[in-house]
C-alpha positions in Angstrom: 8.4 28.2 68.8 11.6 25.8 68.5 11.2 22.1 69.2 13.9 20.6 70.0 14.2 16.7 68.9 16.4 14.3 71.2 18.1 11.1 69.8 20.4 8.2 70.5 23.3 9.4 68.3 22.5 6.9 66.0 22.3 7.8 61.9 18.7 5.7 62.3 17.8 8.2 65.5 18.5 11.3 63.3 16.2 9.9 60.4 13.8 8.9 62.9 14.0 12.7 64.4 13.3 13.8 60.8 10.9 11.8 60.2 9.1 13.1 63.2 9.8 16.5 62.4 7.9 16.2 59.2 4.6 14.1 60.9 4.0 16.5 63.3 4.8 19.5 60.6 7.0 21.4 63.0 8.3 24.8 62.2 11.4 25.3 64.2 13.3 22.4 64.6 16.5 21.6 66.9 17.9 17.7 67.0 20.1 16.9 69.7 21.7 13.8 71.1 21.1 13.4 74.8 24.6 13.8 75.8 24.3 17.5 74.0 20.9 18.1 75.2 20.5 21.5 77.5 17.2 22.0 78.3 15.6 25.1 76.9 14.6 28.4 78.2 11.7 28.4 75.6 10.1 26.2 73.8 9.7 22.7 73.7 11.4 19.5 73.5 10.9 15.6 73.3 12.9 12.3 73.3 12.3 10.5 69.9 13.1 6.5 70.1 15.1 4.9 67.1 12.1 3.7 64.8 13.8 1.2 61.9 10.7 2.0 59.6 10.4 6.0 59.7 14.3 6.1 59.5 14.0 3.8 56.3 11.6 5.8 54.8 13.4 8.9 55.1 16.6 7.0 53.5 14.2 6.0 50.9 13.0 9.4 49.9 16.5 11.0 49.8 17.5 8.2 47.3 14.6 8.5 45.2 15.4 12.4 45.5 19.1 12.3 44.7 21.8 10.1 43.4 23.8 7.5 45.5 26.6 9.6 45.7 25.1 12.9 46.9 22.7 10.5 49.4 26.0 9.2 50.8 27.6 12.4 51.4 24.7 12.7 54.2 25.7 9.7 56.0 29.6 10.8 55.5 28.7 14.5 57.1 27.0 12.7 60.0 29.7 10.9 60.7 31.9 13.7 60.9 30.3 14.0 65.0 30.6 18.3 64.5 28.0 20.0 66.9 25.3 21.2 64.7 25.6 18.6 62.2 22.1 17.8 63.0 20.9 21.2 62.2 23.1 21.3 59.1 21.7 17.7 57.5 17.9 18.8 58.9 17.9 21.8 56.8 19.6 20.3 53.8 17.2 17.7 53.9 14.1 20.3 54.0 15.5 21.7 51.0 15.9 18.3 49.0 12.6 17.4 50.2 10.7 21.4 49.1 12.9 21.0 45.9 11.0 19.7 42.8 14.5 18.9 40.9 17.5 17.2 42.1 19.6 19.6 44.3 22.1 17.4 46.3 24.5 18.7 44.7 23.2 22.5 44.3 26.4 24.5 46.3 24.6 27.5 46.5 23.1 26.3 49.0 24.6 26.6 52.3 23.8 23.4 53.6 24.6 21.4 50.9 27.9 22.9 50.6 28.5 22.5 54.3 27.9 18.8 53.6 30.3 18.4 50.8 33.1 19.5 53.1 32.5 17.3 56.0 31.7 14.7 53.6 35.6 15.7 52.2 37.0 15.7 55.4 35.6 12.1 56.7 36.7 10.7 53.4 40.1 12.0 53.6 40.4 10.3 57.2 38.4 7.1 56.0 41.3 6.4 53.8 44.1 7.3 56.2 43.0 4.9 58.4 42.4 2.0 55.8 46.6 2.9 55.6 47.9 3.3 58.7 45.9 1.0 60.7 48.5 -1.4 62.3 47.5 -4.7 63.4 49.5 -6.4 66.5 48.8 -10.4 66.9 47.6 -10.9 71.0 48.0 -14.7 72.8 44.4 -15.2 71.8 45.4 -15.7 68.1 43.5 -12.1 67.3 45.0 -9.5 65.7 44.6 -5.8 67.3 44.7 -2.0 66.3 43.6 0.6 68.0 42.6 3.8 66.5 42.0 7.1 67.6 40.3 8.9 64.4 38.9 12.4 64.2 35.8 11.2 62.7 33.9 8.3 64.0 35.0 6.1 60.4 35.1 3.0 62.1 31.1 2.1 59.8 33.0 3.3 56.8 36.1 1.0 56.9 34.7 -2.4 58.0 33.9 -3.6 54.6 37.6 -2.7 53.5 39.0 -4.5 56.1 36.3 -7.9 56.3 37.4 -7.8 52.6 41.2 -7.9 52.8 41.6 -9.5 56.0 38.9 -12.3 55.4 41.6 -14.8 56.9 41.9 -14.2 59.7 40.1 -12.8 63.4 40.8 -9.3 64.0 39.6 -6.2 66.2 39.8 -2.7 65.4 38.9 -0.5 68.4 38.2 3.0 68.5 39.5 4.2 72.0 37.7 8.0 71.6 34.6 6.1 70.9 35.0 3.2 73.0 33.5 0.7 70.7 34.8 -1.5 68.0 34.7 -4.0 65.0 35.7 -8.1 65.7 35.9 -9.9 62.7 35.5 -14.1 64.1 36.3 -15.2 60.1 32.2 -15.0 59.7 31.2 -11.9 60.3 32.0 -8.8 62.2 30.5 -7.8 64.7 30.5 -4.0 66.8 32.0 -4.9 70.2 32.8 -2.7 73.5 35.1 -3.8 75.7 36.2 -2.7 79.8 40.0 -2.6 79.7 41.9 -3.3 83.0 43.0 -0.2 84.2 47.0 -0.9 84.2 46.2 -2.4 80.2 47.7 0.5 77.7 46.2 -0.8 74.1 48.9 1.7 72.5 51.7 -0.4 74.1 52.8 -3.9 72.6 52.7 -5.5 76.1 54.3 -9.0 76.7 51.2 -9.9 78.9 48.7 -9.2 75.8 50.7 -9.5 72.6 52.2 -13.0 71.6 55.9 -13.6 71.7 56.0 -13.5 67.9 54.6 -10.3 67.6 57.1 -8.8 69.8 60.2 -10.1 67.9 58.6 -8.8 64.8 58.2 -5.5 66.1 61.9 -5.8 66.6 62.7 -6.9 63.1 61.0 -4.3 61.9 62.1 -1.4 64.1 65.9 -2.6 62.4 65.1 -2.9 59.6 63.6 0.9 59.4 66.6 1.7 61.1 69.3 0.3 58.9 67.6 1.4 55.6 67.1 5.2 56.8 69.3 7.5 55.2 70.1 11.0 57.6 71.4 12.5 54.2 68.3 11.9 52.0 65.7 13.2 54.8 62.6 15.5 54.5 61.0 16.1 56.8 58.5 18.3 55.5 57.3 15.9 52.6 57.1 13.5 54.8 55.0 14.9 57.5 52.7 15.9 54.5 52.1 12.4 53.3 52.6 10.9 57.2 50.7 13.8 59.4 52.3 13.6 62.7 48.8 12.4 64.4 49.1 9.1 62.5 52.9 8.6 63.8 51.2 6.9 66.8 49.8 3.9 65.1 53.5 3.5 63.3 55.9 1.2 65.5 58.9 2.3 63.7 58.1 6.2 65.2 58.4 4.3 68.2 61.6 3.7 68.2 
């Protein structure tokens, strides 16, 4: 009979959900966040609570089970938010765990190789957003992006961004997430914040953004003008270093 295992969408809840998975020695296994959760016809099912010590003994065991890379590629797959995720990483981690060699990087298995393409994927957008992420100084001295990524990458980028950034306060905020990273020139911290209802964070608004900011965004927005050549345009190379889902985060494609 299936059990299905309910967590807090957290990468520590999942561990935790493994980790109770393997106590009890369940068979079947399901994990779920509660916003996913449908309560089953059959079987049964249980809320498991975020528990820092099973979920770092589960980390533990995968490290001591694989190498750093092929451990990360879990926590990259997570990340990637697809439905069964869960069910992907559960089983992969059964396998690592029945396996008496080091198989994080054995492709034939299904699971593995499942992982290595999300892992791919959330790389690929971790590093467009470390690009195209566009920061826009407010009145309060801070400077802002907003982002809008297909994978939650916002864990993956902070340390790129406390690194080169480490004068200055800034906030990155994920608006499909509704959370985000402030750096205060100390440390950053994971914020969420209630916008006013008439506030448009994709806009440069006079009432946010400081005067300076606008005139730069100005300066700029001639300066792409005046240097763009009609003649010497493609369009198709460019879309396949720029994707068009980026162009929103770009004030000169806002001109």
């Amino acid at each position: 009979m299936e059990t299905t295992l309910i967590y807090d969408g957290t990468f520590d809840g999942f561990l935790t959900a493994v980790f109770t998975a393997f106590e009890l020695k369940l068979k079947t296994v399901k994990i779920v966040t509660q916003q996913r959760f449908q309560q089953p016809l059959f079987g049964t099912y249980d809320t498991v609570y975020t528990n820092q010590e099973k979920a770092n003994r589960v980390w533990a065991g995968l490290k001591k089970k694989m190498s750093t890379d092929e451990a990360r590629r879990f926590y990259y797959a997570f990340l990637s938010e697809k439905p069964i995720v869960e069910d992907t990483l559960y089983n992969a981690i059964v396998y690592v765990f029945a396996s008496h060699k080091n198989v994080g990087s054995d492709f034939t298995n299904k699971h593995i190789l499942e992982i290595a393409k999300l892992t791919k994927n959330v790389g690929r957008e971790k590093h467009r957003m470390e690009a195209f992420v566009r920061f826009k100084l407010t009145k309060d001295g801070v400077y802002f992006a907003n982002i809008e990524p297909d994978f939650n990458v916002l864990p993956l980028i902070k340390r790129h961004f406390e690194k080169r950034y480490a004068d200055q306060k800034w906030l990155i905020y994920d608006l499909k997430r509704k959370y985000g990273l402030y750096y205060n020139l100390e440390k950053v911290d994971i914020i969420k914040l209630d916008f006013d209802a008439s506030f448009d964070p994709t806009k440069t608004s006079a009432d946010i953004f400081a005067a300076v900011e606008l005139e730069f965004q100005q300066l700029w927005n001639d300066y792409f003008k005046s240097t763009n050549i009609e003649s010497r345009k493609n369009m198709k190379l460019h879309i396949q270093h720029v994707p068009k889902r980026y162009w929103k985060y770009l004030s000169e494609k806002h001109i």
